[in-house]
C-alpha positions as CSV (number, residue, x, y, z in Angstrom):
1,X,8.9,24.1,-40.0
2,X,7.9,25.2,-36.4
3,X,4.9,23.4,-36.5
4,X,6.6,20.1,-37.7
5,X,9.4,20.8,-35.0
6,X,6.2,20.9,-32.3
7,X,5.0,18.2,-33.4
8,X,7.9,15.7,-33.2
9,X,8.5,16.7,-29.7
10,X,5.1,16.2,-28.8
11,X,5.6,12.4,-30.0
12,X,9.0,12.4,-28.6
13,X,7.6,13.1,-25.5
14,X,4.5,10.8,-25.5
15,X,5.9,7.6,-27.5
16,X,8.8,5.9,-27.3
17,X,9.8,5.9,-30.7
18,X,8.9,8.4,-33.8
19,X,8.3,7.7,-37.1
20,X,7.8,10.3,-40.4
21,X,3.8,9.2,-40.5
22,X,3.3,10.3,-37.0
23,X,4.8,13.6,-37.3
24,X,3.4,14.3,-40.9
25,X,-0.2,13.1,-39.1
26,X,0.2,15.2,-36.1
27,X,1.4,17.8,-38.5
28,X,-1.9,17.7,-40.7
29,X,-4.3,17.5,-37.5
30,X,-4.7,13.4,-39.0
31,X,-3.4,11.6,-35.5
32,X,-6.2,10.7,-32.9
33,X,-6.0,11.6,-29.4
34,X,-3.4,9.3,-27.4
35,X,-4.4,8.4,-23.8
36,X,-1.1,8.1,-21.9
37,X,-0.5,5.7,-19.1
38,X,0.8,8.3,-16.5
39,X,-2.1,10.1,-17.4
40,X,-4.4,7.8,-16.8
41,X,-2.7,6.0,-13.6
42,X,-3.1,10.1,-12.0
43,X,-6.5,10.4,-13.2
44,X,-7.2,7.1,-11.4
45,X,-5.8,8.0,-8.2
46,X,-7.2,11.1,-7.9
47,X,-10.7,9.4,-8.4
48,X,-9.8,6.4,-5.9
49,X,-8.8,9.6,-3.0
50,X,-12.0,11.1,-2.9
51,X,-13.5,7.4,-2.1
52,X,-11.3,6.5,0.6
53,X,-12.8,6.4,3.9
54,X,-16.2,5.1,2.4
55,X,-15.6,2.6,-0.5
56,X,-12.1,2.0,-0.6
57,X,-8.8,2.5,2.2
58,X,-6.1,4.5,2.8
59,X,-3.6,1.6,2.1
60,X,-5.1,0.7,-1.3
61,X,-4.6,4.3,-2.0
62,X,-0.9,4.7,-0.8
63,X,-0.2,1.4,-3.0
64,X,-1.5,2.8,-6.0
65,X,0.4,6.0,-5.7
66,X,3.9,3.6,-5.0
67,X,3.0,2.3,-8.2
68,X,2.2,5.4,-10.0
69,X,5.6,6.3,-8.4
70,X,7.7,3.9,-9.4
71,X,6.3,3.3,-13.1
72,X,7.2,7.2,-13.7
73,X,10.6,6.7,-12.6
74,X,10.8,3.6,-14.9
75,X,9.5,5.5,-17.7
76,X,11.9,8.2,-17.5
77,X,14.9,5.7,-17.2
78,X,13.8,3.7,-19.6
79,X,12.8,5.8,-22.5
80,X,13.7,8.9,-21.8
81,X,10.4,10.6,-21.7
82,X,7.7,11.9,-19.0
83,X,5.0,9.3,-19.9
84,X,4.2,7.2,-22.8
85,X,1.2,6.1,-25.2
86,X,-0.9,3.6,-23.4
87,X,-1.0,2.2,-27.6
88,X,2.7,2.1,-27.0
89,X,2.4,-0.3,-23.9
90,X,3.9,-4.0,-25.1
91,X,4.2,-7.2,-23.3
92,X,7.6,-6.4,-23.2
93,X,6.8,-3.5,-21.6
94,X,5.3,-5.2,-18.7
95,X,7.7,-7.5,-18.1
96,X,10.6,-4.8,-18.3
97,X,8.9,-2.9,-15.8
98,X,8.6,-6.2,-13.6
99,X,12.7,-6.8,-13.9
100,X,13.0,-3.1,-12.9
101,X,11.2,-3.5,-9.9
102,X,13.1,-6.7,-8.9
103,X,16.3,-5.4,-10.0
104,X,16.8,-1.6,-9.5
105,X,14.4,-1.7,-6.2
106,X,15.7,-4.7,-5.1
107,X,12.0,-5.8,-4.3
108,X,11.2,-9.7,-3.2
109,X,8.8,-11.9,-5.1
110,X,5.7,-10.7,-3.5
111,X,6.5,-7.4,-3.2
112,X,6.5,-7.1,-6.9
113,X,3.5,-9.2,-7.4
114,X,1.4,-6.5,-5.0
115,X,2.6,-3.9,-7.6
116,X,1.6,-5.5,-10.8
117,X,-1.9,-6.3,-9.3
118,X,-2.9,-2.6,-9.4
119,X,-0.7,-1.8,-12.8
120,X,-2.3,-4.7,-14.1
121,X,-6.0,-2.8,-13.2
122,X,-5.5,0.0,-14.6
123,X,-4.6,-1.6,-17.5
124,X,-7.7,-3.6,-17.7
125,X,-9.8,-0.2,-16.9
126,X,-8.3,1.3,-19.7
127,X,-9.2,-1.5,-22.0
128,X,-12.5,-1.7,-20.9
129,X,-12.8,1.9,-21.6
130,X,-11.8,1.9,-25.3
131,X,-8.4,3.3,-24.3
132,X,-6.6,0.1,-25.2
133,X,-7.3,-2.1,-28.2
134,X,-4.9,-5.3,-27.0
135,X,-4.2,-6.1,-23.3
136,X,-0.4,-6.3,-23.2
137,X,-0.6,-8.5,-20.6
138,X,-2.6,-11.0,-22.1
139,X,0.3,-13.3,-21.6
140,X,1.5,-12.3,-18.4
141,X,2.0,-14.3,-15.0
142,X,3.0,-14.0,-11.9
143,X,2.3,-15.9,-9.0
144,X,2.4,-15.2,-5.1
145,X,4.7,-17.5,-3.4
146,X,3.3,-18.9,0.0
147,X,5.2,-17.8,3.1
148,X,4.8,-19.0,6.3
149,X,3.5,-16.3,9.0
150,X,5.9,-16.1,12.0
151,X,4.8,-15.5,15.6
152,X,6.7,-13.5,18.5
153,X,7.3,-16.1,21.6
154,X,5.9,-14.8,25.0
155,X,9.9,-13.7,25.8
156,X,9.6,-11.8,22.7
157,X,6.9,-10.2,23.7
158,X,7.9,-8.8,27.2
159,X,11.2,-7.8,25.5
160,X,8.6,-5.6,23.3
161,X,6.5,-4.4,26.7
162,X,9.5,-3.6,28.4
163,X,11.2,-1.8,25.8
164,X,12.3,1.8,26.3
165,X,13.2,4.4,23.7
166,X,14.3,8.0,23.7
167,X,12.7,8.6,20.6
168,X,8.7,9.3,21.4
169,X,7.5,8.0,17.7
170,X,9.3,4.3,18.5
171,X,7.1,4.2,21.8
172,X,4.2,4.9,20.4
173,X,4.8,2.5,17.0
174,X,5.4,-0.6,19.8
175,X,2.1,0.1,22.0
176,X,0.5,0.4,18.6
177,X,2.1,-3.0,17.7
178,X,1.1,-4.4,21.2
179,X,-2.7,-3.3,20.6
180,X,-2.3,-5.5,17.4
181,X,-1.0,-8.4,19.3
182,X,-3.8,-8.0,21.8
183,X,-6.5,-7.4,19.9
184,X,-6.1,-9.4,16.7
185,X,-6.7,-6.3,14.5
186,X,-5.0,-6.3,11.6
187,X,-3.0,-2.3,11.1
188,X,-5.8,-0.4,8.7
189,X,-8.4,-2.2,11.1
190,X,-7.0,-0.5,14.3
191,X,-6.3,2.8,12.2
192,X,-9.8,2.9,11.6
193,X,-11.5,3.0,15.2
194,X,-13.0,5.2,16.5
195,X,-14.7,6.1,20.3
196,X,-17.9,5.0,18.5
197,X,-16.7,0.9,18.6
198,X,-16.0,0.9,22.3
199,X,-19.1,-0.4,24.2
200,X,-19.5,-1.7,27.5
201,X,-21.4,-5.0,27.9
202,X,-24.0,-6.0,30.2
203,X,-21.1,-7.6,32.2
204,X,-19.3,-4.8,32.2
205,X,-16.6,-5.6,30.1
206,X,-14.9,-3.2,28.0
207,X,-15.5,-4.3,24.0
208,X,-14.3,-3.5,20.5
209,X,-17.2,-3.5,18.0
210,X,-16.0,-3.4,14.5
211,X,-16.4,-4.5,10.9
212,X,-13.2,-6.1,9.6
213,X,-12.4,-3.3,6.3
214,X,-11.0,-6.8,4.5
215,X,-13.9,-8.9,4.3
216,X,-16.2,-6.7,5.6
217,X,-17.2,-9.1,8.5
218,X,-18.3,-7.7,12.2
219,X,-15.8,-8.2,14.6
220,X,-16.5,-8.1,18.5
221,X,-13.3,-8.3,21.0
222,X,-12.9,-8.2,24.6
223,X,-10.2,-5.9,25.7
224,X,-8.0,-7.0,28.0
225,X,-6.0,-4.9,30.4
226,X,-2.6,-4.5,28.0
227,X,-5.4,-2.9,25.4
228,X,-7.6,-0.8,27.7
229,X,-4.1,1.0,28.9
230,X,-2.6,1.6,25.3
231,X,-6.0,3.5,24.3
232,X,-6.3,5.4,28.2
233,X,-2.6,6.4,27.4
234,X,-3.3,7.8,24.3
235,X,-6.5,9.3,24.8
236,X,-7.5,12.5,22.5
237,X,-4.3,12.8,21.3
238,X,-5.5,11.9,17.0
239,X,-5.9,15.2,15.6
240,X,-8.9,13.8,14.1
241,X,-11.6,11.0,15.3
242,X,-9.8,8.5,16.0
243,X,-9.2,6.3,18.5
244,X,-5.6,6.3,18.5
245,X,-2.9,8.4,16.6
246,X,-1.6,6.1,14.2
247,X,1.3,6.7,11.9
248,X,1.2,5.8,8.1
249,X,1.6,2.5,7.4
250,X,5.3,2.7,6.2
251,X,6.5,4.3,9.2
252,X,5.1,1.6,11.2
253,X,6.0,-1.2,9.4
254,X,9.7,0.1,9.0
255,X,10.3,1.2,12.6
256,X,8.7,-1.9,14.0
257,X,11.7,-3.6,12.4
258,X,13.6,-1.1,13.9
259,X,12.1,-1.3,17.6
260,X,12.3,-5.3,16.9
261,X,16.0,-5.1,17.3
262,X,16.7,-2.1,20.0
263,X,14.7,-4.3,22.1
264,X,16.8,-8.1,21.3
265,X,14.8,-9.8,19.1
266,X,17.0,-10.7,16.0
267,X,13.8,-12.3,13.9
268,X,12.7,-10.3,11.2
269,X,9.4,-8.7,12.4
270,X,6.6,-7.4,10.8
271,X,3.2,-5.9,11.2
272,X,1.2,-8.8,10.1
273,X,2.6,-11.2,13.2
274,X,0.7,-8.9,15.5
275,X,-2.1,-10.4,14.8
276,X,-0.8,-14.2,14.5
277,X,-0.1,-14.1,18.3
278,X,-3.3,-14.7,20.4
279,X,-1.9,-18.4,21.3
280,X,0.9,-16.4,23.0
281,X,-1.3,-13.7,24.7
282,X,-2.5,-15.4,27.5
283,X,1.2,-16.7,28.1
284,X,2.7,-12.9,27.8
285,X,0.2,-12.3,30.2
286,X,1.4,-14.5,33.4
C-alpha cells in the first residue's frame, strides 16, 4: 500500500491528472521515464550559462530564465503541482500559458510574443530530442505587431544632460543612456566593451572598434566629446573588464523610464530610442 501511495504522488506531482493505469504501471516498475518541462527548461539554462560571453549573451540568458520563471509560477497556479510531463504538454496548454502571461502579468502583445519564442525552443529541442512525440504547438501563432520607434527631440535631450539626481544609480543609468544616444550602440553592445575597442586613429581621433553581438557585423565609431567624458568619468570603476559599469538590463530599462520623468519628459522612453537619435546629436550638440 505504501508503495502504491508513492507512486500516486509521484504522478500527482509530475502530471496533471492520474489515472488507475499510471499508478498500477509506476507501481509494477511498467511506466517509462517522463521528461518534465521544468526539468528540461533548467537543464537548458544551465547549459546556455556556461556559453554566454562566447556563443550566446547575457540577455538571451536573463530572457530564458523570465520564462523559466514565469512558466513555474503558471504551473503551480494552474495545476497545482511543481512541474509537469512534457507528454502532458497540450495545445491548450500553450495557449493557456499565453492568456496567463497577458492576463495575470499584464504583459503587451510583444512582450508575450518574446516569451513564447524561447518556450516555443525548448519545445522544439525537446522534440528533436525524442523527448516529445507531438509538437503542441503545431497549431500555434503569434505574430509581432510593428511599432513605430520614437526618438528624443534635442530639448529632450538637454533635459536628459542636465538632469540631476540624489540617487548615484539614476546618474549613472542617464550617462549610460547618453553614451547610447551618442554612439548608436545598442545596450548589450555598450555592456560588452572593453579598453581593448578604443583605438586612436592616424588622425588622432578617439574610435570605438566593435562587432555588433546582433548581427555580428564590425562596427567602427568616432567618439565625440559627450562620449569620451562619460567613459573618462567612469574610468576603472567595472569590477571586471569592462569599459563601463553597467547595470542589468532591467534596472536600466526601468529607471530610464524613471529618470525620463524626474527630468520633464512625459513620452514614454525606452532603451532602444538611444540609439534612434543620431539625426538629433549634432542638434543636442549646438
Amino acid at each position: 500500500r505504501v508503495g502504491i501511495n508513492r507512486a500516486y504522488q509521484q504522478i500527482s506531482d509530475r502530471d496533471n491528472y492520474v489515472t488507475a493505469e499510471k499508478v498500477r504501471n509506476a507501481y509494477l516498475g511498467l511506466g517509462m521515464n517522463h521528461e518534465t518541462l521544468l526539468a528540461v527548461f533548467r537543464q537548458h539554462n544551465e547549459d546556455y550559462e556556461k556559453q554566454v560571453g562566447k556563443l550566446k549573451s547575457l540577455r538571451s540568458y536573463w530572457k530564458y530564465c523570465v520564462v523559466y520563471k514565469h512558466l513555474a509560477e503558471f504551473v503551480e497556479k494552474r495545476y497545482k503541482v511543481s512541474d509537469i510531463a512534457l507528454k502532458e504538454l497540450t495545445p491548450a496548454f500553450i495557449t493557456d500559458f499565453e492568456l496567463f502571461l497577458r492576463v495575470e502579468k499584464n504583459h503587451c502583445n510583444n512582450t508575450v510574443w518574446s516569451y513564447m519564442m524561447p518556450f516555443r525552443k525548448i519545445i522544439y529541442m525537446a522534440v528533436n530530442n525524442g523527448l516529445l512525440q507531438r509538437d503542441p504547438f503545431f497549431a500555434y501563432s503569434i505574430t509581432k505587431e510593428e511599432t513605430k520607434r520614437g526618438f528624443l527631440t534635442k530639448e529632450e535631450i538637454t533635459l536628459l544632460i542636465n538632469g540631476t539626481f540624489k540617487k548615484k544609480s539614476y546618474e549613472l543609468i542617464r550617462d549610460l543612456f547618453i553614451f547610447c544616444i551618442f554612439t548608436g550602440l545598442s545596450w548589450t553592445d555598450m555592456a560588452n566593451l572593453t579598453e581593448a575597442n578604443l583605438q586612436t586613429s592616424f588622425d588622432g581621433h578617439l574610435w570605438l572598434n566593435t562587432n555588433r553581438q546582433k548581427t555580428g557585423v564590425e562596427t567602427n565609431i568616432r567618439l565625440l566629446d559627450v562620449a569620451k567624458h562619460i567613459i573618462e568619468k567612469y574610468d576603472g570603476m567595472d569590477k571586471g573588464d569592462k569599459l563601463l559599469p553597467v547595470p542589468c538590463y532591467d534596472n536600466c530599462k526601468n529607471s530610464i523610464k524613471v529618470i525620463a520623468k524626474k527630468c520633464g519628459i512625459e513620452k514614454n522612453v525606452t532603451w532602444h530610442q538611444a540609439r534612434h537619435n543620431k539625426n538629433c546629436i549634432f542638434q543636442a550638440m549646438r
